[in-house]
N, C-alpha and C positions, 0 to 999 in steps of 0.2 A: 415475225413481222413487228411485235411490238418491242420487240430488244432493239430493232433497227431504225424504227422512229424514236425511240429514245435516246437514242444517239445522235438524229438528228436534230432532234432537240437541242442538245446540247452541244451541238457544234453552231447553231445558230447562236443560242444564247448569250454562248462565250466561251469562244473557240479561242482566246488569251489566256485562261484560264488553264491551261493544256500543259502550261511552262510553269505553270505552279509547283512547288515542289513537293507535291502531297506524299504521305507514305503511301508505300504499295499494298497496306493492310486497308485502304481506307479511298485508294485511287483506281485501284480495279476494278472496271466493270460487272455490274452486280442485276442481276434481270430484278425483274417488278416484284417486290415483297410481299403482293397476295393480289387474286385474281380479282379485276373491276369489280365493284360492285354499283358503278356510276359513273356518270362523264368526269367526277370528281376523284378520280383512284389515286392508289396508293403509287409512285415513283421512284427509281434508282435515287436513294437521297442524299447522292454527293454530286447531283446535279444540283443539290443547293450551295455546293462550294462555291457554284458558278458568281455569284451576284452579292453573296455574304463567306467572305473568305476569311475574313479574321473570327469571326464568330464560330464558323466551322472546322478552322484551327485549332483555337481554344477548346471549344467542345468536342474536339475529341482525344482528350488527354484526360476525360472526365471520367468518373467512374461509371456513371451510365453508357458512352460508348465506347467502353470496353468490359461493356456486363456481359459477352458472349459471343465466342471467335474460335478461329482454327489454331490450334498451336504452331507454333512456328520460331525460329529463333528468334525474332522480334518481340515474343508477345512473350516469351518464358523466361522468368526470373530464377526458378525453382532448382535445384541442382540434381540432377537425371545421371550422375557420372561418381559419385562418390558418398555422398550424405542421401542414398536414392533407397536406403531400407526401412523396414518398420517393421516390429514384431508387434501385436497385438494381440496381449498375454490373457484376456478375460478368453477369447476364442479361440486362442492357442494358432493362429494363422499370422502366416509370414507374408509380407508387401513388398514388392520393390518396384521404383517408378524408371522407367527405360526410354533409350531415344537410340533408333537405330536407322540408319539407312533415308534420313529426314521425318522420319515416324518417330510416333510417343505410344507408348505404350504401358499401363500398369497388369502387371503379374501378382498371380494369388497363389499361394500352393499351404498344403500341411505337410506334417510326419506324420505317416501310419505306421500298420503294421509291419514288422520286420525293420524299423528306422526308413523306410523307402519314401521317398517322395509321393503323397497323394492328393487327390482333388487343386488337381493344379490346371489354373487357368489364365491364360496370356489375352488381352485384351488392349485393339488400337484405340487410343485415345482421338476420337473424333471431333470434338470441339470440348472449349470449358467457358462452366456457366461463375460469372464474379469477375468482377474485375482486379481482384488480389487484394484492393484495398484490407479487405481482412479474410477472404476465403476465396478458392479457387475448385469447384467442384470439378469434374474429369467426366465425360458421357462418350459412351460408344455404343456403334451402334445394335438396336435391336432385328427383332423381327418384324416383317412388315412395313418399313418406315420408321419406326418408334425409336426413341433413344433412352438409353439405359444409364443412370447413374452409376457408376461404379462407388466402390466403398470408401477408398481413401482417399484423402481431402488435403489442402497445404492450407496451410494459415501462415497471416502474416505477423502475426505477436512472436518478440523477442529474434527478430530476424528474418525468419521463416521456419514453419517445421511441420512434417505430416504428421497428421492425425485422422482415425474417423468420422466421417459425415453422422451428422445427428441422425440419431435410430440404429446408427451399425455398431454403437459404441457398445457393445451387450457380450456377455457369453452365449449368446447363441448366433446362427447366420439367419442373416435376412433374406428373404427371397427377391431378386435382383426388380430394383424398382424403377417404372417408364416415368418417364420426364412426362409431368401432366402438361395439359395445356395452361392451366393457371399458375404452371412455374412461367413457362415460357412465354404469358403474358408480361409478369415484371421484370423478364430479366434479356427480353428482344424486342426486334419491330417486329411486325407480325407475319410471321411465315404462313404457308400455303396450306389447307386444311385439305384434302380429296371431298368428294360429294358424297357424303353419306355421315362424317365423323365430326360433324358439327353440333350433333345432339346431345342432350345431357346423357352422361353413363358410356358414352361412343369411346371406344379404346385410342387413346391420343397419337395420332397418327402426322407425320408430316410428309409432304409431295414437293417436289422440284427442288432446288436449292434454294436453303439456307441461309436468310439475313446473318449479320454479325454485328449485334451489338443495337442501344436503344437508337433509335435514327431520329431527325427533327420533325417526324411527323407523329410520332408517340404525343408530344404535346401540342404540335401546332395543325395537327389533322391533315390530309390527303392534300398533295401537292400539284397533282396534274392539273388542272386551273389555275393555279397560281403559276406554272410555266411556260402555261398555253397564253396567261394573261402579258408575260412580262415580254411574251414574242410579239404584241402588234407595237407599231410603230407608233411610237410619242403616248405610248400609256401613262395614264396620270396616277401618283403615288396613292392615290386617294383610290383607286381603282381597282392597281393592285391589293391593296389592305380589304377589300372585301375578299378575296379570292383564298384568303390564307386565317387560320389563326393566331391573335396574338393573346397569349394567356394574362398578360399582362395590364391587357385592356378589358377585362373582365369583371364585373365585379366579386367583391371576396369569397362567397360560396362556387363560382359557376370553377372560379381561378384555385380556392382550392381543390378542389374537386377532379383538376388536370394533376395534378400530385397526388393527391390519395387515387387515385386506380391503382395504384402500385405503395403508395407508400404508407394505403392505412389499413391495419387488423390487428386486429381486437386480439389474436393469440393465433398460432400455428399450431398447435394443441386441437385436439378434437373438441369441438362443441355445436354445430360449425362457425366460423369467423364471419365467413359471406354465400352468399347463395347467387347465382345467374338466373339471370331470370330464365326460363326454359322457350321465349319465345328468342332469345335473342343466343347467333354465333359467340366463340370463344374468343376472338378477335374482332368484336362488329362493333364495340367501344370508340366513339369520335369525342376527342375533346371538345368540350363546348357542352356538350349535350349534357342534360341531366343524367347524374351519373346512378341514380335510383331505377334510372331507365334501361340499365341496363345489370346493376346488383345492389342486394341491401344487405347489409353489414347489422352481423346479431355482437352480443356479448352476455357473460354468464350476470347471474340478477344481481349482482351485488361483485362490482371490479373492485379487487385488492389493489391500492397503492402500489405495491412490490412485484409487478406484474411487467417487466421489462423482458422483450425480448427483440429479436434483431430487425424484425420489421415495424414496430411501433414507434417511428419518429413519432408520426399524423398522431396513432394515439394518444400516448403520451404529453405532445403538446396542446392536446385539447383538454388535457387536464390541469395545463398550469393557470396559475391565478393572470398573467400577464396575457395570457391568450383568451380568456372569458370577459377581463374586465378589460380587454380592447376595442368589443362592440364588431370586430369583424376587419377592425386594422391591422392586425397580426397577421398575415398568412406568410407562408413556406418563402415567397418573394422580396419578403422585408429583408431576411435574413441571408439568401440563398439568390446567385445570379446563376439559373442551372448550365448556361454559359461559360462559363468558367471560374472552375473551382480553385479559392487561393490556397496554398498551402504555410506552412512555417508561420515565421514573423508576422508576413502579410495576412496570413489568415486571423492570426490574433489581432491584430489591429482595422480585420473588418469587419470581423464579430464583435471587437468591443463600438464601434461607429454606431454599428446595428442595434447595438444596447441604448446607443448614448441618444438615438434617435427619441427614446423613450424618457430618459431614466438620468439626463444629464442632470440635473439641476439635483437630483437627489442624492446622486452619487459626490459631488464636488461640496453638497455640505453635510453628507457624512466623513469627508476627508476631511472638511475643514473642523470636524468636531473631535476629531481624532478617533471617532469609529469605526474608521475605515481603512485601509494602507491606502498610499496613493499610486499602488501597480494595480494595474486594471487587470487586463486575463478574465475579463467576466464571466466566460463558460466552464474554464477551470474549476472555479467551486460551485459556480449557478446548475451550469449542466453537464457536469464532469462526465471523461468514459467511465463505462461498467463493466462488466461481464454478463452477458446474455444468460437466460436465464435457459433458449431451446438452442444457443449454440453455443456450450460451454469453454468453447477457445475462441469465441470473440469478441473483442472488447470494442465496445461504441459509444458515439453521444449520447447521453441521456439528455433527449427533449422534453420533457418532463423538468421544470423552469421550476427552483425551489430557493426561497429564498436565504437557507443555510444550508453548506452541503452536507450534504445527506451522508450519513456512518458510509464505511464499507460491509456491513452485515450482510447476513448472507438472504438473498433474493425469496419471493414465492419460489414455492417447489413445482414441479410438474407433475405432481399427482392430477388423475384424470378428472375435470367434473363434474360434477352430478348435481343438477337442477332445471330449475327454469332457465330457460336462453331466452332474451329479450332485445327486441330490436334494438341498435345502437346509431346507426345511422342510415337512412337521415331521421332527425328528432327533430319531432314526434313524427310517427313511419303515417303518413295519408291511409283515411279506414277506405278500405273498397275490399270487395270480393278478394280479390288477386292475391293482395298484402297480404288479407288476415290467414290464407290458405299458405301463405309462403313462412306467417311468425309459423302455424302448426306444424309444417316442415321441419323447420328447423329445431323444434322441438325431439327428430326423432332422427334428423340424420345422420348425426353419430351418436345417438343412443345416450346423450345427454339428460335427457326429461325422457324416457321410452315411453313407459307406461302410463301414466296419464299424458302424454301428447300423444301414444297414438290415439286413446280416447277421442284426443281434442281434433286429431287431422279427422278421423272419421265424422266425425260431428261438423264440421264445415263444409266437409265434402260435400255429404249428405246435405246441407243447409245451402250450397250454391251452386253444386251442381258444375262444375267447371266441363270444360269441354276439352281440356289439356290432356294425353295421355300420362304424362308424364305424372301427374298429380294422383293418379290411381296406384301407377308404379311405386312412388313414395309411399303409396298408401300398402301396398305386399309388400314392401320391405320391412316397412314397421310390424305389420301382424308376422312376419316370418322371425322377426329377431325377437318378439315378443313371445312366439312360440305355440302363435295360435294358426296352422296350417290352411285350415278352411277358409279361413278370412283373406289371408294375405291370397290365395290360390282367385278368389272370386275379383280379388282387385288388381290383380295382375290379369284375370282375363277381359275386366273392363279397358283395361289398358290397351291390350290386344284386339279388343273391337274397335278401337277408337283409332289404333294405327296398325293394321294387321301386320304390317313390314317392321315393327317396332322390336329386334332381336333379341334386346338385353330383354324385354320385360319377355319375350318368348321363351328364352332359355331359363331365365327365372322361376317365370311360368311352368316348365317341361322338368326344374331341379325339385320343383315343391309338388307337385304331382309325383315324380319318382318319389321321393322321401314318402308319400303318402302312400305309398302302393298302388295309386291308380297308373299300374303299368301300361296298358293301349292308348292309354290318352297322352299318355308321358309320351311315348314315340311319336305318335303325331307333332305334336308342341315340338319336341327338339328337331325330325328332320324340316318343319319350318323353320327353325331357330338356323338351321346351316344352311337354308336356302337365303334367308334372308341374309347371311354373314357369314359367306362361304369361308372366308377367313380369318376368323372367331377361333383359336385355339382351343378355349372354353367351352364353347359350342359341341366342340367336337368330342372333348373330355366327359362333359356330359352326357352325350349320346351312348360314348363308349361305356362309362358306370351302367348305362342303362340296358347295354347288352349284355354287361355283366352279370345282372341281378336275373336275366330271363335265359342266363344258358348259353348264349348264344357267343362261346368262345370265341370263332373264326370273324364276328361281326366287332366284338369287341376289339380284340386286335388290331383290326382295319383302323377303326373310330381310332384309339390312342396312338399309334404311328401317324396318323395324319394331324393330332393334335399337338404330337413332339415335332413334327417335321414342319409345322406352321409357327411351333415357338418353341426354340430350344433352350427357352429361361423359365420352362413350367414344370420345377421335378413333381407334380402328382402324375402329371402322364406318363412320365417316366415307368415312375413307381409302379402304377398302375397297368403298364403295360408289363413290366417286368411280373406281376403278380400273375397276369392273363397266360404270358409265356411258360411260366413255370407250371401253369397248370394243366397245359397240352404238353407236359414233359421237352420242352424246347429250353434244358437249362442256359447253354451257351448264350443262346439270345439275351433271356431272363438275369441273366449276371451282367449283361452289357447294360442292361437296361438300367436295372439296378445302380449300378455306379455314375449312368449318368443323370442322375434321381441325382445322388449325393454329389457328384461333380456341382451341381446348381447350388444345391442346401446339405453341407457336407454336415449338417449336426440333423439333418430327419429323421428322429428316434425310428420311426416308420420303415425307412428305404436302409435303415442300417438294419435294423430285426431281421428284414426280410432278404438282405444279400447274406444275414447273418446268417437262418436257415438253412440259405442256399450251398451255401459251401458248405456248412455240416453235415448234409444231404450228399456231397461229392466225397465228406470223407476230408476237405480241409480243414480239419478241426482246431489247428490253433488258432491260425485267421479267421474262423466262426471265433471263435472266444475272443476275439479282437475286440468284432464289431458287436458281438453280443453286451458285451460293456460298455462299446459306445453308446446302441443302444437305448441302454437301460440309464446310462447319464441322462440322456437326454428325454428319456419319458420312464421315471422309475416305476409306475404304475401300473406298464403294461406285464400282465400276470403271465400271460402266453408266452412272450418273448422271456422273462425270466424261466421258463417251466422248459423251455427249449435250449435255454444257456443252460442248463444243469441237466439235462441230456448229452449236451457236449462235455461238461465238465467230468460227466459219468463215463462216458465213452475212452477222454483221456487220464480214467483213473483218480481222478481227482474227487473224491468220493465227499470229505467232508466241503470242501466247497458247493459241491454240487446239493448236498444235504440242505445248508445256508440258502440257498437260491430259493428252492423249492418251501422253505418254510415262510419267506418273505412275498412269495406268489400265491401261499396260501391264506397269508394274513390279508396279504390285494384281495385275492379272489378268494374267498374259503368256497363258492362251486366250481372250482376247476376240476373234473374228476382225473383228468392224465398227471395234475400236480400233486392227488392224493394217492393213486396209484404209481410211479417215480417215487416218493418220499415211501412209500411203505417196504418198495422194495430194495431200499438203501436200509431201510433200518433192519429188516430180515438178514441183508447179507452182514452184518456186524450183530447181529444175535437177536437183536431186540425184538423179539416175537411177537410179543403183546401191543406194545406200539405200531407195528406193522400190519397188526390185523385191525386195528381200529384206523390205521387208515387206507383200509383197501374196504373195508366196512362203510366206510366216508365216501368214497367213488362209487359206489354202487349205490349207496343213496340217492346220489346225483342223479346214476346214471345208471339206470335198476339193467337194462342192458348191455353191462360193460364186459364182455367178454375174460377180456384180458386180465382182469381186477378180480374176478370170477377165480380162474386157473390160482390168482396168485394168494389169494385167500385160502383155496384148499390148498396149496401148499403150504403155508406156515402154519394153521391151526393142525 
């Protein structure tokens, strides 16, 4: 019903309008980009083409709308047909980007064992986030709604060329990551959230179809009044202009303020950059409004100069000298018509306009003094591109306004920080309750300042008393990273008084009473935890550890099948299921499982050890020594899994390797007693008598009951 009045809408409005020759990326009918929340709601917003059509012309060639869309031959530059490979040699995995049948698609696969093709996985490309201007990310879709970033990435530097998206560029695999809501706040209009996924910590969920791309109410706010206004007859322009926003007519804070939603942070780096407030949706942000009112923005106590990376215009230009000693006449608008973006020529000669607005009189008698060249290009050395410093293939403006250009040296590094986090904007942060409980927050939510900020969240807590559940929640997270169990356990169940339905803190809740051994209590907590969030994969992961630790095989199994079959991008359920399998002698299953652990996260030292076993168990002994290597790359530490590859190594003769194994699992673990009993009787079968009894001497220390160690002691002596 409301798809069909909005259509009549807009055959009212301007039904001429029809014969426009809009593209069909951008003319297609699009239902309502997020469910009312007022007589003032959100709108299909190419019913604004109706009335402003050169504006909406132009803005949409911009890189805001086309920050996020369907692929399609229209929208793909990229070359899918010939130049469509990528090896990526730190991980040893192979790429290639595919277009079949009007589908896009990226492939992943390795070499394993035997040269065979393994952990290969074909994925449709569902939309991409960027407008290509310099990066093009690829998502497809998840479980549940969610959407999954894939790993390779195009960039547009030196033509175009793949590369890995920031975080995947490593020797090891990343475990496949959902599109947060705080992407998809800067990089769309605001899509459709279901009832329940609106809270902090809520796993990012989207419902109905899919906006494509920033729309003109990102900055000018909710449009249904403004179309409802423009339908009476002989409306006066003065009328209309209450009904809509113009950012323009704003004063300079309220006006920057519609740009920094999106275009200011402090760093992408953990510290945190900004926090939401916990009363307010992921999308419930209206231009106009104070924007404190709905997030505050921290930074580490002391910001480096050299601290450039790809979302810092806003920063950065709050740091230049022309932007402080403007008094608040600088903002984003001086410089930027977000209507249309010039390019080439014209864009150097709007930027140098934009300068000259300032800076003529200074620049024409520095030319006249001969200090100067008289070629303008102002941004060229005022605020030349860079290279990002958290997306190493992409080079951007530097707004950050200096008045000589700055070396090409090489940037801050992205080592993690560790300090005080302090409000950054707005400044100075208003003292109330709320604030001072949100700077302690942020003190501790990624583990920036832990330990004296959780002190200090405790301590405000306690001194205000909040009524927020959410604020006890931060308050267990901190004692749980901090490592103090009882603490974090009694502030996650205040949490859970204050909203018994509150999942995350209940499964939080039901994870820190498991660790603690309070096992009956633990079950409680979690089958709340999956009534509340029946489709919680987590949830259910959790439940199943939990039947793990009490015996209870046949429950266990239940739990972890339902938690892979809820999300088939979580290799611990895998893993974990595969472990439960094998221990009810169900290998078949158990090797399936197992692989599809590694199909997710093909480097899981964990899900490799343990399919490694498994087949050594069958008797496939080379392929165990495969993955027993693989393994052990990937977590050299674990002493078990080495003490089990030199079982294998024993089995296929390979005696002095297997010798090596067990010496280096002895140095990990010196109480392994199966690693000192193994080692002793490698050295008995090559003579060494005396060695072999001092370590079958060694295992029974351990392990004053070791049978076996026992036998093999009186044998050599």
């Amino acid at each position: 019903m409301q798809h069909l009045r909005t259509w009549r809408l807009w055959a009212t409005l301007a039904a001429a309008v029809l014969a426009i020759a809009v593209s069909a990326h951008f003319a297609r009918p699009k239902p309502i980009a997020h469910a009312p929340r007022s007589d003032n709601e959100y709108i299909d917003a190419t019913l604004c083409a109706g009335c402003h059509t050169r504006i909406y012309q132009t803005y949409r060639r911009t890189g805001m709308a086309r920050s996020f869309y369907r692929p399609t031959p229209q929208t793909t530059v990229e070359d899918y047909a010939k130049k469509n490979r990528y090896y990526h040699r730190a991980s040893d995995t192979y790429y290639a980007m595919l277009q079949r049948n009007g589908k896009y698609y990226q492939r992943r696969w390795q070499i394993g064992f035997a040269n065979q093709e393994t952990n290969a996985e074909e994925w449709e490309i569902k939309f991409v986030m960027g407008s290509g201007n310099h990066v093009r990310t690829y998502l497809r879709g998840g479980s549940g709604g969610t959407l999954i970033e894939l790993p390779l990435a195009w960039y547009s530097e030196q033509g175009g060329y793949w590369a890995m998206n920031p975080g995947y560029d490593t020797d090891h695999s990343i475990t496949p990551r959902k599109i947060a809501y705080d992407c998809m706040f800067c990089h769309n209009a605001y899509p459709r959230v279901p009832a329940g996924h609106e809270e902090p910590g809520s796993e990012p969920v989207f419902s109905g179809a899919m906006p494509e791309g920033i729309d003109c109410q990102r900055c000018h706010g909710p449009g249904a009044s403004h179309v409802r206004a423009a339908q009476v007859a002989g409306a006066r322009i003065e009328d209309l202009r209450q009904t809509i926003l113009n950012p323009a007519r704003l004063s300079a804070d309220p006006q920057m303020e519609v740009c920094m939603q999106c275009h200011l942070q402090t760093t992408s780096f953990p510290l945190p950059a900004a926090i939401r407030r916990f009363n307010r949706g992921p999308f419930s942000y209206r231009p106009g409004e104070p924007l404190a009112d709905f997030m505050l923005f921290f930074d580490q106590s002391s910001a480096a100069a050299g601290k450039f990376e790809i979302v810092s215009s806003a920063y950065r230009l709050r740091q230049s000298q022309c932007f402080l000693q403007s008094k608040g006449a600088l903002t984003c608008l001086k410089c930027h018509d977000p209507h249309d973006i010039p390019h080439g020529p014209d864009a150097m000669r709007h930027y140098d306009a934009a300068c000259r607005q300032c800076h003529a009189a200074a620049f024409d008698t520095l030319v006249a003094s001969g200090r100067h060249s008289a070629a303008s290009n102002c941004v060229s050395c005022h605020m030349p591109k860079r290279r990002t410093v958290d997306v190493p293939h992409a080079v951007m403006t530097d707004h950050l306004i200096q008045r000589r250009k700055p070396s090409d040296g090489p940037l801050e590094t992205n080592a993690p920080y560790r300090g005080e986090v302090v409000p950054y904007y707005p400044a100075p942060l208003p003292q109330s309750d709320e604030n001072a409980l949100y700077v302690a927050i942020a003190q501790v939510k990624h583990n920036s300042n832990l330990i004296p900020g959780t002190a200090k969240l405790a301590a405000e807590i306690e001194k205000r008393n909040p009524k927020g559940p959410e604020f006890y929640f931060e308050l267990g997270e901190a004692w749980r990273n901090s490592g103090n169990a009882a603490k974090a356990i009694a502030a996650y169940e205040e949490a859970v008084r204050l909203n018994p339905a509150f999942a995350l803190a209940l499964r939080r809740l039901g994870a820190a009473l498991r660790e603690s051994r309070q096992l009956p209590r633990a079950v409680d907590v979690l089958n709340r935890a999956v009534q509340a969030a029946p489709q919680d994969a987590r949830g259910w992961y959790e439940l199943g550890m939990l039947a793990a630790d009490q015996g209870r095989k046949s429950e266990s199994i239940a739990a972890f099948e339902k938690s892979a079959a809820l999300d088939p991008d979580l290799p611990e359920a895998f893993n974990s299921l595969g472990k439960a399998l094998a221990d009810t002698g169900e290998l078949a299953r158990a090797e399936t499982a197992f692989r599809s652990s590694l199909r997710v996260r093909p480097d899981s030292g964990e899900a490799q050890a343990n399919l490694a076993t498994l087949l050594a168990s069958k008797g496939d002994l080379a392929e165990a020594v495969y993955h027993f290597a693989k393994a052990l790359h990937a977590t050299p530490n674990n002493a078990t899994a080495r003490c089990n590859y030199a079982v294998a190594l024993a089995r296929m003769n390979r005696f002095e390797e297997a010798e090596r194994q067990l010496e280096i699992a002895i140095k990990t673990d010196p109480n392994l007693p199966e690693a000192h009993d193994l080692l002793g009787s490698l050295l008995a079968r090559r003579g060494s008598l005396d060695a072999a009894v001092r370590q079958f001497r060694e295992a029974l220390r351990i392990r004053p009951d070791f049978s076996l160690a026992a036998e093999h002691l009186k044998a050599a002596q």
